[in-house]
N, C-alpha and C positions, 0 to 999 in steps of 0.2 A: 504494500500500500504506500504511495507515495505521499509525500510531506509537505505542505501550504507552508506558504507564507504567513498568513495567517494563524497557522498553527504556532508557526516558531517565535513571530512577533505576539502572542500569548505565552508564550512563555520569558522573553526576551522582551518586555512593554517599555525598554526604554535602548534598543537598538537603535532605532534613529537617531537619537540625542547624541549615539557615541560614533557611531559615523559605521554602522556594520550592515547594514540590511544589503549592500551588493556581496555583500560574501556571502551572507544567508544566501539571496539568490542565485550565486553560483553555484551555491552548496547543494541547492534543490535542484538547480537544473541535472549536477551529476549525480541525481538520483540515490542523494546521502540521506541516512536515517536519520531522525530526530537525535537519537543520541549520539551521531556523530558531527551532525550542525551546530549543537551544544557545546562539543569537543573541540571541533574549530573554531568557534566563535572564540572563544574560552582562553585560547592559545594565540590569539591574534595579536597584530600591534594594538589596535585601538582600544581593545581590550585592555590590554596590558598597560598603558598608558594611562587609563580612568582608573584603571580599579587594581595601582601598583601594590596596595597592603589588601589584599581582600584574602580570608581565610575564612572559609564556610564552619571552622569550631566557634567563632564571634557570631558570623551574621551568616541570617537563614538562607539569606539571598543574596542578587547584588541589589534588590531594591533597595534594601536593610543596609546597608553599605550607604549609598547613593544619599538617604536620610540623615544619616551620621555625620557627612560631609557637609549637607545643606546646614546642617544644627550646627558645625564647627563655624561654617561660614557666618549664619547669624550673630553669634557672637561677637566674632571678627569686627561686622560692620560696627555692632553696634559700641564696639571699641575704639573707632575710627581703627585699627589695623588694615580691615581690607580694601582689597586696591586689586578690581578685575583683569586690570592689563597685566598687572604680573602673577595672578594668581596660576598658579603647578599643581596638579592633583599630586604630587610630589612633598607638598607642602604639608599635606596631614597625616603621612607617614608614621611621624615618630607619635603624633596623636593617639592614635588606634594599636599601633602596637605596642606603647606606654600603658595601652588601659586607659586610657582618659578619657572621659564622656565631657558632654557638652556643661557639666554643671562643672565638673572640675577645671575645664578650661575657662571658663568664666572666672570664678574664685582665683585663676593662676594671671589670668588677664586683668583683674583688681589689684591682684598686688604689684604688679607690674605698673601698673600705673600710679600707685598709692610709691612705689620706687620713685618712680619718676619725679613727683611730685615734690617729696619730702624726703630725699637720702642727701641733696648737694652737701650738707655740709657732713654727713659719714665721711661721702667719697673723698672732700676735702683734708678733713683731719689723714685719711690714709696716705692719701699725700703729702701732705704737710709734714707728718710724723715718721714717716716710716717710705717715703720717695716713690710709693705704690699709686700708680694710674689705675683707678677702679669702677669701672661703668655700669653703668644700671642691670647693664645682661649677668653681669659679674656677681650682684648681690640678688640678682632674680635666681640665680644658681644658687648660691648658697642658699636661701629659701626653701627651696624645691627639693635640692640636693643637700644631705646633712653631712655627708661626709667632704662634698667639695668646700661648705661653711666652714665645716671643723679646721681643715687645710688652710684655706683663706685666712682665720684666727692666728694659728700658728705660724704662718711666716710671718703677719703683721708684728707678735708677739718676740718671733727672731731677729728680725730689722732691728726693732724701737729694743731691743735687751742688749742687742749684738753691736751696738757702735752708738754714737756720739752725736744728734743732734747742734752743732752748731748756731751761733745766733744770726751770722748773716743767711744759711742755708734757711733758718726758718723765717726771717724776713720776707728772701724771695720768694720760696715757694707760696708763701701768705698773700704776697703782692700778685703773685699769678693770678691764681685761683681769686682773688678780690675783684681784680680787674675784667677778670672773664668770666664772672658771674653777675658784675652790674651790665656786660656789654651784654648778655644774654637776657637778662630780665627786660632792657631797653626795647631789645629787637621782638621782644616778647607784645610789646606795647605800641611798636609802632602800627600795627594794624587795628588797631584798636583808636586810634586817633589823642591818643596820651604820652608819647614821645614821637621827636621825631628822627631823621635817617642821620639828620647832623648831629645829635646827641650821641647816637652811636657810634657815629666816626670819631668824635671825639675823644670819647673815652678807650677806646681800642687805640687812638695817637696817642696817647700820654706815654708820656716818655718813662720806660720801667726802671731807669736812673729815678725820678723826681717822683713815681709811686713808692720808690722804695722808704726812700725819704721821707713821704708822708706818712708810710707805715710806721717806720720807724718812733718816728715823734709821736705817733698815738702810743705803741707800746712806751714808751718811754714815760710819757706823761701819767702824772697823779701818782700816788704814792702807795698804792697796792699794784702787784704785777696782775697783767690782763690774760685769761683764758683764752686761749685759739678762738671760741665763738665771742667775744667778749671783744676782741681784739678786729677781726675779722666785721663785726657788727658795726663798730665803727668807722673802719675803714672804710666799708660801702655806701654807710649815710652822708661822709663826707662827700663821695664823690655822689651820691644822691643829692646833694646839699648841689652840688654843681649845674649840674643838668638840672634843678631846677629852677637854678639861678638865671642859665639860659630862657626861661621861660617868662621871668620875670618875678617871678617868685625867690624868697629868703630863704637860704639853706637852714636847716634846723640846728638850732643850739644845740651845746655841747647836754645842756637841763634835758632840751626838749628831746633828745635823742634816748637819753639814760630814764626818760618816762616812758616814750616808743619801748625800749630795751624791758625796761621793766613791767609792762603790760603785754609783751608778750607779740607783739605788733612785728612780722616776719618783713625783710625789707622788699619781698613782691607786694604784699596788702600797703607799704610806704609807700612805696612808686606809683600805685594805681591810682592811689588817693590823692598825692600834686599832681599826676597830669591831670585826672579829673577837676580841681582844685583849678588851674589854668586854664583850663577849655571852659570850665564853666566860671569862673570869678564874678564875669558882671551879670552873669542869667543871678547866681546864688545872692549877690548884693541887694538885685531887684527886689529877691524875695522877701528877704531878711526886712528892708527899709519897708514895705506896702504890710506887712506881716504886724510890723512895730508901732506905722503910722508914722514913722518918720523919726522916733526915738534914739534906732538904732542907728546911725547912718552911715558907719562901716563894721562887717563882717571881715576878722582879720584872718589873716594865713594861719595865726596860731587858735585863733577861733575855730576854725575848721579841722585842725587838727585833734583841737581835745575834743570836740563833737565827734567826727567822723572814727580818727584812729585809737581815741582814750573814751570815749563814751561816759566824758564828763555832763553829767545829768542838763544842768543849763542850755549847754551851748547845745543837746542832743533834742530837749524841748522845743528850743527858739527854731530851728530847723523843721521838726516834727509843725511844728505851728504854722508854719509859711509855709510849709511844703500843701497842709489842709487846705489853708486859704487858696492859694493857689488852684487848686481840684476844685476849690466852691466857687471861683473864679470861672474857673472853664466852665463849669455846668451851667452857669449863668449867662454864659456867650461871649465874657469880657474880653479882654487883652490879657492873657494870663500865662505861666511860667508852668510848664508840666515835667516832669521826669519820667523817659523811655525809658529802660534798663540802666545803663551808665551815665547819659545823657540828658542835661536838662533842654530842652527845648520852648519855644513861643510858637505860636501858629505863625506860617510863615518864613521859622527862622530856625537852626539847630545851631547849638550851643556845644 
């Protein structure tokens, strides 16, 4: 009895998609049994190419397969990872033969990100301390992996035992890592309309003779020695103080910095809050003066600061209170100041 097409794409419902139905049909023309259409199919490039981990003791099928990919894929997106022009069925290999379902790669995709996010100043100190370049893939390993962690510990542990930290080695390597994590956090904000591309050049031109220098004099200054993050904290706000001097804006005091410091105020949450700060100055002024009736009639840079980054009670009201009016403004039809996400905006106008 010979063998449809039909038949075999019932068995095979996702042939087309992988590029096999002319071998099927060759297959049938030379009068091959279903279980040897199977066999060839099975054994083919295109085959082999979709479905490079497929072992029928995991999945029942290749449907069950095919599902497993789509769920890694979902994930993917909704991590921003994936990216169709480069995607490989090669790519979820180590997936599936890891044992990893879709819930675990998610969980592995959080901390990965949760890495990203929150290790710069780990990765820093390993360099600072112990001359170790260590990247996010690096500490995503040690996570996942307890024995590559364990590793990772002990050489850090044989570096910083095994030799002599120096004061100018720990200057420069401080100064590196200082300057090339404000020039990152900038480029972070230029598309967000809170820095701009000269701010960036800027600070990647500074000459590492005259950071060094600056480092220096922070460590040096006041009359207790400064902790690597302590150290590091200041060196960033100065050159934050910078860039948003360019802006028009007052670098923050050596006070106002050691109250940022001491509430806990990360120097990306500082940076976001003066460009916003500059892009919106005369929208927030409006607010503040029609809010007050005229009482008020300047809202200062360090006003904005203990409102926005210290969540000093006041200055977080007078805001809160202008920002209401303003909303009772618009719903009235007036001329009024509204806030989009980051943005304060007028009808008309963005700020």
């Amino acid at each position: 009895m010979s063998t449809s097409v039909d038949e075999v794409l019932a068995e095979f419902p996702w042939a087309d998609s992988i590029g096999v139905v002319d071998i099927i049909s060759d297959a049938i023309v030379n009068g091959d049994t279903l279980d040897m259409i199977i066999q060839t199919v099975r054994t083919s490039e295109p085959y082999r190419r979709i479905f490079p981990a497929m072992d029928f003791k995991v999945f029942e099928n290749e449907r069950r397969y095919l599902e497993r990919v789509e769920d890694y894929r979902t994930v993917l997106k909704q991590a921003g990872f994936y990216d169709p022009s480069t995607e490989d069925p090669q790519d979820y290999i180590g997936f599936i033969q890891g044992g990893i379902d879709a819930d675990e790669l998610r969980n592995r995709v959080t901390t990965y990100r949760q890495l990203e996010d929150g290790s710069q100043e780990m990765r820093d100190q390993f360099y600072v301390y112990a001359g170790m370049d260590i990247s996010v893939d690096d500490l995503f390993e040690a996570v996942v992996n307890p024995n590559f962690g364990q590793a990772l510990v002990e050489e850090y542990e044989a570096v910083v035992q095994g030799s002599t930290l120096d004061y100018q080695t720990y200057i420069e390597r401080a100064t590196e890592r200082g300057l090339e994590n404000v020039a990152t956090l900038l480029e972070g904000m230029v598309d967000q309309g809170l820095a701009t591309r000269e701010a960036v050049s800027r600070v990647r031109g500074i000459d590492p003779t005259f950071a060094r220098e600056i480092m220096g004099v922070i460590s040096n200054s006041g009359d207790t020695t400064l902790t690597y993050d302590q150290l590091s904290y200041a060196f960033q706000y100065a050159l934050i103080g910078s860039a948003a001097s360019e802006q028009g804006l007052q670098a923050p005091d050596k006070e106002m910095v050691a109250r940022l410091q001491q509430a806990g105020v990360d120097r990306s949450r500082a940076m976001q809050a003066y460009g916003r700060f500059s892009s919106n100055e005369d929208a927030i002024q409006g607010m503040v003066q029609r809010a007050t009736q005229g009482e008020v009639q300047e809202f200062t840079q360090t006003d904005f600061e203990e409102g926005v980054l210290l969540g000093q009670s006041d200055k977080v009201d007078l805001l809160q209170r202008a920002q209401a009016m303003e909303e009772a403004y618009a719903r009235r039809g007036g001329f009024a100041t509204q806030q989009e996400g980051k943005r304060f905006t007028q009808r008309g106008r963005t700020y």
